[in-house]
Residue, then its C-alpha position, 0 to 999 in steps of 0.5 A: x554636671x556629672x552625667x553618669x549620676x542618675x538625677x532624682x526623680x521626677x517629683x510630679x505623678x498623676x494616674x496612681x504614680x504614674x505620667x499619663x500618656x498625653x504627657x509623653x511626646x511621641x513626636x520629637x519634631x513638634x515640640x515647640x521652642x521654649x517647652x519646658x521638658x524632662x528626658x526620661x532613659x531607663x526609668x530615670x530622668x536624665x535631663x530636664x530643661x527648656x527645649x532649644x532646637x529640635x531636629x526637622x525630623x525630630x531624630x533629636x533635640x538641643x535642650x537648655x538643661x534646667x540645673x546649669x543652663x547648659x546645652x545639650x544634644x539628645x537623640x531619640x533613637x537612644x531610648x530617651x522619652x520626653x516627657x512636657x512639664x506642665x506649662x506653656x513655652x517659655x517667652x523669657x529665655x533667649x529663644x530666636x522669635x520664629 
């Protein structure tokens, strides 16, 4: 994946056009394992994908990427916002049980 190439919006809009606050995940450490996420830097999604592992202090996440099924390091503190697609966590991916 070229990721100096922004990707496409996201299509999904609520509020006149824009993501309603409860969307956004403040706290990176309670995402759960198997969340389907989009990461948002700048005003454009960077990434979207299934949440993988987060950091115990949720400084950053891995990130099974939607398109290529890479995985993918990313961290808070570079001004990325996740943003939980609707959805409950994925079950099907090989996600270690907790």
């Amino acid at each position: 994946m070229d990721i100096d190439r922004p990707m496409s919006p996201i299509t999904t809009r609520r509020s006149g056009g824009s993501f309603h606050e409860k969307q956004s995940v403040m706290n990176w450490g309670r995402i759960q394992r198997g969340t389907q996420i989009a990461l948002i830097q700048d005003c454009q999604r960077i990434a979207s994908g299934w949440v993988d592992d987060v950091m115990p202090d949720g400084s950053g996440l891995w990130l099974i990427q939607k398109d290529d099924g890479e995985r993918r390091f990313f961290l808070k503190v570079d001004g990325i916002t996740a943003v939980r697609l609707q959805g409950k966590p994925c079950s099907g991916l090989p996600f270690p049980k907790p």
